[in-house]
C-alpha positions as CSV (number, residue, x, y, z in Angstrom):
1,X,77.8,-16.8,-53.3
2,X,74.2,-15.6,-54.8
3,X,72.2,-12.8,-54.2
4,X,69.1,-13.0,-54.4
5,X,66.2,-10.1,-54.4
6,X,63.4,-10.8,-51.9
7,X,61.1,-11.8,-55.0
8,X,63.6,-14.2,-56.3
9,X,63.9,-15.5,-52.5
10,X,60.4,-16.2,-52.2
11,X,60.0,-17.7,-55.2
12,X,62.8,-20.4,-54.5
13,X,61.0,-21.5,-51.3
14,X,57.7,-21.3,-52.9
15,X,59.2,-24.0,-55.3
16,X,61.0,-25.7,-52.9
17,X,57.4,-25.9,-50.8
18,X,55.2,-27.0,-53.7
19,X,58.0,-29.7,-55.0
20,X,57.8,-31.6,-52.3
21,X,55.2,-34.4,-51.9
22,X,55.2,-34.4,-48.2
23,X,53.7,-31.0,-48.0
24,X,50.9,-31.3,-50.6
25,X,48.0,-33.1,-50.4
26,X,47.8,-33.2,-46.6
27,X,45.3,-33.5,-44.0
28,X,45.0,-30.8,-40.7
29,X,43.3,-30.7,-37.7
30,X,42.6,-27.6,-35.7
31,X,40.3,-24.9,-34.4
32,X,39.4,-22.0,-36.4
33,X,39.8,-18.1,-35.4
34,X,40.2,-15.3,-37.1
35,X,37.9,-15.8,-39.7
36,X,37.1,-13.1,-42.3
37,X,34.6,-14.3,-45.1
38,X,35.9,-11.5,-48.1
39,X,33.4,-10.1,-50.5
40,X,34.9,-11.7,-53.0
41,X,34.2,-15.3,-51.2
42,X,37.2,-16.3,-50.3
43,X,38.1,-17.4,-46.6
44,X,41.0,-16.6,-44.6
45,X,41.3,-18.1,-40.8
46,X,43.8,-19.5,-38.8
47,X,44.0,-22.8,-37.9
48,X,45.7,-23.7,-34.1
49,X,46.4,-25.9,-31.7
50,X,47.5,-26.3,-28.6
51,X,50.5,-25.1,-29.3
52,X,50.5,-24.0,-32.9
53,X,49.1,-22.5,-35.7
54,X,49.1,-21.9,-39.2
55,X,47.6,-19.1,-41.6
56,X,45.2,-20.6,-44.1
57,X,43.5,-19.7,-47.3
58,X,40.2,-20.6,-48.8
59,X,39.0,-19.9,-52.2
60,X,35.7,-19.3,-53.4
61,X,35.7,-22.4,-56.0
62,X,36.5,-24.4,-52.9
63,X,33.5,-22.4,-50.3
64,X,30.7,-22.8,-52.8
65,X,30.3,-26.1,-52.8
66,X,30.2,-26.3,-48.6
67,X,27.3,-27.7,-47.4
68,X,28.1,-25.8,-43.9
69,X,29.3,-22.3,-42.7
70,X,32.8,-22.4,-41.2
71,X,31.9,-20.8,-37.9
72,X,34.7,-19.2,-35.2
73,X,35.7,-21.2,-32.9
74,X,34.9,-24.4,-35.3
75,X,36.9,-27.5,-34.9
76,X,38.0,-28.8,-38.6
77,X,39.6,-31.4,-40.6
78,X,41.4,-29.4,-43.6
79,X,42.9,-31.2,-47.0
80,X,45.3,-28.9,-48.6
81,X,48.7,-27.8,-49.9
82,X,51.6,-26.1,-48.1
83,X,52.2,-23.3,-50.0
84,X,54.2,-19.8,-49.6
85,X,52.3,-16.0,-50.3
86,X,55.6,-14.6,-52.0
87,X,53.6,-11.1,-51.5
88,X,54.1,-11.0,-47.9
89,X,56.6,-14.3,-47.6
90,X,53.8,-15.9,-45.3
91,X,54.0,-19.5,-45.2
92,X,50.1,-21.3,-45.0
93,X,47.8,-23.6,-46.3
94,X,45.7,-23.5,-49.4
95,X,43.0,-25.3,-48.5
96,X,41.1,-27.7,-51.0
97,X,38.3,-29.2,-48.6
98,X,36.7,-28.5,-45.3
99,X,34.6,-31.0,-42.9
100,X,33.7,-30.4,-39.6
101,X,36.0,-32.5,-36.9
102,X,34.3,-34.9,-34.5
103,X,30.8,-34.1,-35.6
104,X,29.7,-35.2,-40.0
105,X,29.8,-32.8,-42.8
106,X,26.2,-33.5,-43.6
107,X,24.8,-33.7,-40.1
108,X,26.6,-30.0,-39.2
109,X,25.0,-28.9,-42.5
110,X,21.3,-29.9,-41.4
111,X,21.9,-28.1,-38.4
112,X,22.8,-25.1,-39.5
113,X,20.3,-24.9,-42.0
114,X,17.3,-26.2,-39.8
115,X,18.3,-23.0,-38.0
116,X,18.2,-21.0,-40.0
117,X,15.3,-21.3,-42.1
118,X,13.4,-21.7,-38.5
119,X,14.4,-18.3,-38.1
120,X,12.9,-17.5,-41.4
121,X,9.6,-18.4,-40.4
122,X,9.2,-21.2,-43.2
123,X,8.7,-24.0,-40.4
124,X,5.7,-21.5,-38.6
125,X,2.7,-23.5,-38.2
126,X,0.7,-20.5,-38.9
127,X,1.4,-21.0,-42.2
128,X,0.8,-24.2,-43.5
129,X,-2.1,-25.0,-45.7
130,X,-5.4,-27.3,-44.9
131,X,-5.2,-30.7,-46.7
132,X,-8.5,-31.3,-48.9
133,X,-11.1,-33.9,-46.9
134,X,-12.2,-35.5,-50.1
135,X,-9.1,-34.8,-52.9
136,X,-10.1,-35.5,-56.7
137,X,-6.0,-36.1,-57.5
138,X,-3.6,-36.3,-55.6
139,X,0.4,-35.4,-56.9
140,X,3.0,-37.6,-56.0
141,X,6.9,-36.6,-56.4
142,X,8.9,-39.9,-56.3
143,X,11.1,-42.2,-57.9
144,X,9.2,-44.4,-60.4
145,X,10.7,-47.6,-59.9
146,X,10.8,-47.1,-56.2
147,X,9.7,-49.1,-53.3
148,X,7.2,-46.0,-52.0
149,X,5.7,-45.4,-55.4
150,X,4.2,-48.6,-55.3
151,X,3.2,-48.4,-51.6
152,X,1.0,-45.3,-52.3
153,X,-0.4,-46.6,-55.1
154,X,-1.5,-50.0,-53.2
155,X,-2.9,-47.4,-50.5
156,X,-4.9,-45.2,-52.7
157,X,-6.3,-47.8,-54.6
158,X,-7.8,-49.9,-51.2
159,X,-8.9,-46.5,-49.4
160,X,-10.1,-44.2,-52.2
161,X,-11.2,-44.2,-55.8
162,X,-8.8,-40.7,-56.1
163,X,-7.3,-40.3,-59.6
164,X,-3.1,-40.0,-59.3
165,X,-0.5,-38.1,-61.2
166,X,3.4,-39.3,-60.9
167,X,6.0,-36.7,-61.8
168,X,8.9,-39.2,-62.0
169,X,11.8,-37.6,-59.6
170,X,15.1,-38.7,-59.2
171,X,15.3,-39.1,-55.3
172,X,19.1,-39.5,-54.7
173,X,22.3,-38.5,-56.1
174,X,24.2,-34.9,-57.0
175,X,20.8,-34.2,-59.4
176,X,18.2,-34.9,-56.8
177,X,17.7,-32.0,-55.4
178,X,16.7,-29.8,-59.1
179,X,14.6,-32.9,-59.9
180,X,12.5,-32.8,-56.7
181,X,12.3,-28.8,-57.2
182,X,11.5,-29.1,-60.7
183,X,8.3,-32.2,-60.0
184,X,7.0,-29.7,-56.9
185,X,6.7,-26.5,-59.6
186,X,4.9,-29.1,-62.2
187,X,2.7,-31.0,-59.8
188,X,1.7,-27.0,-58.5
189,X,0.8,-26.1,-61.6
190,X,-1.2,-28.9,-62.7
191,X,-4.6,-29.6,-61.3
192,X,-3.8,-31.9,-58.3
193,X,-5.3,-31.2,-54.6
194,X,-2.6,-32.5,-52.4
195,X,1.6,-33.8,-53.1
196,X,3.1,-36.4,-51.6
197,X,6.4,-35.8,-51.8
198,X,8.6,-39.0,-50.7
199,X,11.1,-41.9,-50.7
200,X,11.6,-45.0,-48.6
201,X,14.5,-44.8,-46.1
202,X,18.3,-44.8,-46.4
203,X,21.2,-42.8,-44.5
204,X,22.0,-39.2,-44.2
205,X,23.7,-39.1,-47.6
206,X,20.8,-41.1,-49.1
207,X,18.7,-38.7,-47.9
208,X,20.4,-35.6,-48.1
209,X,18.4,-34.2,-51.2
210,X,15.7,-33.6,-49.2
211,X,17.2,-31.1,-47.0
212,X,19.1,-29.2,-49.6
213,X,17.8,-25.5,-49.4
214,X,16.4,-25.4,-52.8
215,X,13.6,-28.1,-52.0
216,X,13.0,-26.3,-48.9
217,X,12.1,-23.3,-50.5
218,X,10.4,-24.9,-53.3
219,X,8.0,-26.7,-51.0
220,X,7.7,-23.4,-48.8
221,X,6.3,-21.4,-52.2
222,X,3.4,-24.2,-53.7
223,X,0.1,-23.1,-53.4
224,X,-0.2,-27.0,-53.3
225,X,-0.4,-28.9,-50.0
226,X,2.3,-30.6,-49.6
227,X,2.8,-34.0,-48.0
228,X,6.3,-35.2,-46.7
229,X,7.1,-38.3,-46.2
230,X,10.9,-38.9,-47.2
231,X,12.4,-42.4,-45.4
232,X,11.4,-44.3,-42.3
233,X,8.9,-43.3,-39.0
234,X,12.8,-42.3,-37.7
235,X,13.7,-39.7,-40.6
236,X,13.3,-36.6,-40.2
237,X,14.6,-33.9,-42.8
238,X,14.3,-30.5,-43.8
239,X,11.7,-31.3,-46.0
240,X,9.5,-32.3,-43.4
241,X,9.9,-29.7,-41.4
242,X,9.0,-27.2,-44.2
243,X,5.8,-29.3,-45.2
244,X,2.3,-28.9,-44.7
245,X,1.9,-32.2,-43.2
246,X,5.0,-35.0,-42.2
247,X,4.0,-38.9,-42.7
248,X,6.6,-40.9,-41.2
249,X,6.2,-43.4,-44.5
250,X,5.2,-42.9,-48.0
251,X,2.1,-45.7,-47.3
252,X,1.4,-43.2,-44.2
253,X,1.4,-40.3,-46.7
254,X,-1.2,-42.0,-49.3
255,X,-3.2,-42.6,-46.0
256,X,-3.2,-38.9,-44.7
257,X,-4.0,-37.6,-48.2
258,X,-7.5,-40.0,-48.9
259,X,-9.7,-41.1,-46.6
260,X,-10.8,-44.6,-45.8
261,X,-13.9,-45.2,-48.4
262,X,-15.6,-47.5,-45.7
263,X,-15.2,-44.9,-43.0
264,X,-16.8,-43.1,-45.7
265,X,-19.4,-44.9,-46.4
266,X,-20.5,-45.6,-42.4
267,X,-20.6,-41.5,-42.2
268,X,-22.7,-40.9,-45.2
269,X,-25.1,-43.3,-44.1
270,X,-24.8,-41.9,-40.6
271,X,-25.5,-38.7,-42.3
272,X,-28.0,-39.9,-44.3
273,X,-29.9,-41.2,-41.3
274,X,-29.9,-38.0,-39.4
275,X,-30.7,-36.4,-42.3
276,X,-34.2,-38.1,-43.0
277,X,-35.2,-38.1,-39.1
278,X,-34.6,-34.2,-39.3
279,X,-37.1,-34.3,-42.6
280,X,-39.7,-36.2,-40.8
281,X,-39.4,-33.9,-38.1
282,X,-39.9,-30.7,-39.9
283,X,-42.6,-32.6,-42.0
284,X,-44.4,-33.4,-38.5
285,X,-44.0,-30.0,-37.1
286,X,-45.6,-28.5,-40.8
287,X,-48.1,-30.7,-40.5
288,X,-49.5,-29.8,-37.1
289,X,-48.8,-26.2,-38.1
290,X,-51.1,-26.8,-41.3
291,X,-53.7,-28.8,-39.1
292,X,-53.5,-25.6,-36.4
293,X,-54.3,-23.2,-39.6
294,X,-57.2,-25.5,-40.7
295,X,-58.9,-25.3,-37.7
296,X,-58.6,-21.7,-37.0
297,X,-60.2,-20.9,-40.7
298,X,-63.4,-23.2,-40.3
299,X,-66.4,-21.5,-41.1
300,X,-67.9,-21.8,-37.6
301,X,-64.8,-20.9,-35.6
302,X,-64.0,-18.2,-37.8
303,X,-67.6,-16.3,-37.6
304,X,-67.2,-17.1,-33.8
305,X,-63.7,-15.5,-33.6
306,X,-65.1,-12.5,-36.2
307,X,-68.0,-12.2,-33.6
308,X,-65.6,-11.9,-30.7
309,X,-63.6,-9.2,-32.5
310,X,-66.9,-7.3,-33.4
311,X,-67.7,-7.6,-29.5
312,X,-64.2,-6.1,-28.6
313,X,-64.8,-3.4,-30.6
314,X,-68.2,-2.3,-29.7
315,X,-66.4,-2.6,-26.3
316,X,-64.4,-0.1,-26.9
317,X,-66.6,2.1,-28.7
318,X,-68.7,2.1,-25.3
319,X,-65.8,2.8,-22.8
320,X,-64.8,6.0,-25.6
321,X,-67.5,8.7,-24.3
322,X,-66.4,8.2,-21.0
323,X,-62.9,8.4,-21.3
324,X,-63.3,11.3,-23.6
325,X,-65.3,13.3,-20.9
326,X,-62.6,12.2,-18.6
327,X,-60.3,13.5,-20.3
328,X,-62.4,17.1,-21.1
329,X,-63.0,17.7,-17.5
330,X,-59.6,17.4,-16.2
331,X,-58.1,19.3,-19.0
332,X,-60.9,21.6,-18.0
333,X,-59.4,21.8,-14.4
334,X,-56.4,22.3,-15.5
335,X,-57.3,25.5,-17.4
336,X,-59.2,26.7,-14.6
337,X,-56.6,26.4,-12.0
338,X,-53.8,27.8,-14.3
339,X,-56.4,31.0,-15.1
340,X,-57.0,31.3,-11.6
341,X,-53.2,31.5,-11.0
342,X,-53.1,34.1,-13.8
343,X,-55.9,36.2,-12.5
344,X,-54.2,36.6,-9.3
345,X,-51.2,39.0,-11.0
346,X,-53.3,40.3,-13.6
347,X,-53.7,44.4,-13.6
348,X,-57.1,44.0,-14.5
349,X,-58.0,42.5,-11.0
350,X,-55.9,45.1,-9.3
351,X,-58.4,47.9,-10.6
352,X,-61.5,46.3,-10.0
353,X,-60.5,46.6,-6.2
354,X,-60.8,50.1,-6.7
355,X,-57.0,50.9,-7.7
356,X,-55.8,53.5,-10.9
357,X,-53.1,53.3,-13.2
358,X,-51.5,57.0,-13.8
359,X,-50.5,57.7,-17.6
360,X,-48.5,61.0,-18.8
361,X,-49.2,61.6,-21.9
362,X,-47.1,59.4,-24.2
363,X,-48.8,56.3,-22.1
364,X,-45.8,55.8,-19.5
365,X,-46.7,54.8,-16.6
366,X,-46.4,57.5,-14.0
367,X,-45.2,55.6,-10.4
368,X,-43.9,58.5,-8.4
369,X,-45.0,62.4,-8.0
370,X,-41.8,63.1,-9.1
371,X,-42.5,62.8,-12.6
372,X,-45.5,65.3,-12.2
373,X,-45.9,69.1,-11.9
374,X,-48.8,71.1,-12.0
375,X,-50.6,71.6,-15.3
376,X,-49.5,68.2,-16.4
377,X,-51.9,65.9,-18.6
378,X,-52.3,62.9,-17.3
379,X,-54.7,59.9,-17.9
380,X,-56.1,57.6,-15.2
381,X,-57.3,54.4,-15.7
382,X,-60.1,52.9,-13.6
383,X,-61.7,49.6,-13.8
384,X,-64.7,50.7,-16.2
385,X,-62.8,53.1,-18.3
386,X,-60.4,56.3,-18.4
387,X,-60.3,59.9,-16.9
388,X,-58.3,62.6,-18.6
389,X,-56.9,65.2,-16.2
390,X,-54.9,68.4,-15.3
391,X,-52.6,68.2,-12.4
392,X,-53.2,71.2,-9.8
393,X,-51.1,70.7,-7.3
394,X,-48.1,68.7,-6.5
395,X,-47.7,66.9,-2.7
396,X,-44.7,64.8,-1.9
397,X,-44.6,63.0,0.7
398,X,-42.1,64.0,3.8
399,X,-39.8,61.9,5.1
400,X,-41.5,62.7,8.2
401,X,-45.1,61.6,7.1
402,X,-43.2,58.6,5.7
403,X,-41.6,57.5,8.8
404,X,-45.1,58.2,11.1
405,X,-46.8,55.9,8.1
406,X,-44.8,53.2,9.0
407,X,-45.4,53.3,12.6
408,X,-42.3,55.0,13.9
């Protein structure tokens, strides 16, 4: 009987596992949790039932070329091989291909996508560009032997004279999506006022160029207003949603980007109309301004009106003595009445009543005998002049005398 080291063990089932045909190459169905998305890319999850469940491994060669995120909680339909970790002796499931159960690859794709470039901000209306009223060329990003090339061409041709540059795309297939980027960065760098980028219709796969990421961000980044118009009025892809403008059909497209020459043509004579009723108009209103003038500088009217201005003045001139000896005699008034209040206070007044002012002899004013003695100088002022004088004698008053002056 052998005995085998747990390596050697391992190994054997592994073998065992990946010899036989009914484990490899096999489809599961199942809900995902679990999920851990490793730095290095790869996937791990496990996939259950019911009553089941199974560990299973996803590498990065396999993850790159999703066109969805496996999500938690995600029902999926896995291809794969049985196979054994020897590390740990875990039986799972190498996985080779993913797809969503019960709802298309593709489909789940565009959702998840659409939401997330939403979130991004590259579907904000805010910041789509104005397409050009009257465009000198217009770029167009299409398949040259296409149905839609031919429809835009017929449309241009019968609604504008507008000069057209092709950048021949290739609208379909695992290329598509670099060829569409690559014809938006020409056509934005060439001298073109408006793209239409487009295709006629077909399914989701047909389609599916136009909501790869790439072309979304390519349309996102021209400074060239960009027309999409990728299938039928029905269509709507990622591309649209990211444009400037969406036509539901390429012949749509060629309609939004040039206007209809005789709708043109029936506003420019419109315009043209209104413009020369506003000439004649202004040339009426000058003309009666001119005529206004002309009478107003004839040689009679204008000695008449130099006579009136003469007559004004001499007006004037008559009113000016009279207003100027108005205006004398009440300033006049006014100085009188202010001198008058003046007088009133003024010391000078005060002496002429027969009142002194007592000086000591540096000139301060003496208000009380108790700044005097006898044989003081003093100096009295009168109305008419000064007195100098020798104090004698010194009274004060008594409180008594006081009291009796006041009437008590």
């Amino acid at each position: 009987m052998a005995i085998y080291t747990v390596s050697e063990l391992n190994k054997h089932v592994r073998e065992v596992i990946t010899y036989e045909p009914t484990l490899q190459q096999v489809w599961l169905q199942g809900e995902v949790s679990n999920l851990t998305k490793h730095s290095s890319g790869h996937y791990y999850f496990t996939l259950k039932d019911e009553n089941s469940q199974i560990s299973c491994v996803s590498f990065r060669s396999v993850n790159r070329n999703l066109r969805f995120e496996v999500e938690k909680d995600m029902k999926l339909l896995v291809f794969g091989n049985v196979d054994l970790y020897t590390v740990r002796g875990q039986y799972q499931f190498q996985v080779l291909d993913l797809r969503p159960d019960g709802v298309g690859e593709l489909y789940k794709a565009y959702e998840q996508l659409k939401k997330r470039l939403d979130e991004e901000g590259l579907f904000d209306p805010a910041k789509k560009q104005f397409l050009p009223d009257f465009p000198r060329k217009v770029g167009v990003a299409t398949s040259p032997t296409g149905a839609a090339v031919h429809d835009i061409i017929n449309v241009l041709k019968r609604r504008y004279p507008v000069e057209m540059l092709l950048a021949p795309t290739v609208v379909q297939g695992e290329q598509s999506a670099d060829s569409i980027v690559k014809s938006l960065e020409m056509l934005d760098r060439a001298e073109v006022d408006v793209i239409i980028l487009g295709r006629g219709g077909g399914s989701l796969e047909d389609l599916w160029s136009f909501n790869e990421e790439k072309v979304a961000r390519a349309i996102y980044s021209s400074k060239i207003p960009i027309i999409s118009a990728v299938g039928h009025e029905t269509d709507y892809t990622i591309a649209d949603f990211v444009a400037d403008v969406r036509a539901p059909t390429p012949s749509a497209a060629a309609e939004i980007a040039a206007p209809d020459r005789e709708e043109t043509k029936r506003w420019v004579e419109k315009l043209e109309k209104t413009l020369g009723s506003e000439i004649i108009h202004i040339l009426q209103r000058h003309r009666q301004s001119l005529e206004s003038l002309k009478r107003h500088i004839e040689p009679s009217k204008l000695e008449r009106l130099y006579m009136q201005q003469w007559q004004h003045v001499d007006e004037i001139s008559g009113r000016l003595p009279g207003i100027m000896r108005y205006r004398i005699e009440a300033k006049g008034a006014m100085l009188s009445s202010a001198a008058g209040r003046l007088n009133a206070v003024s010391p000078l007044n005060t002496l002429a009543r027969g009142y002194g002012i007592v000086l000591d002899e540096n000139g301060v004013v003496i208000n009380t005998v108790a700044k005097l003695s006898k044989g003081s100088s003093i100096e009295v002022l009168l109305r008419d002049g000064k007195a100098d004088c020798i104090v004698e004698n010194v009274k004060p008053e008594s409180p008594k005398t006081k009291g009796e002056d006041n009437g008590k």
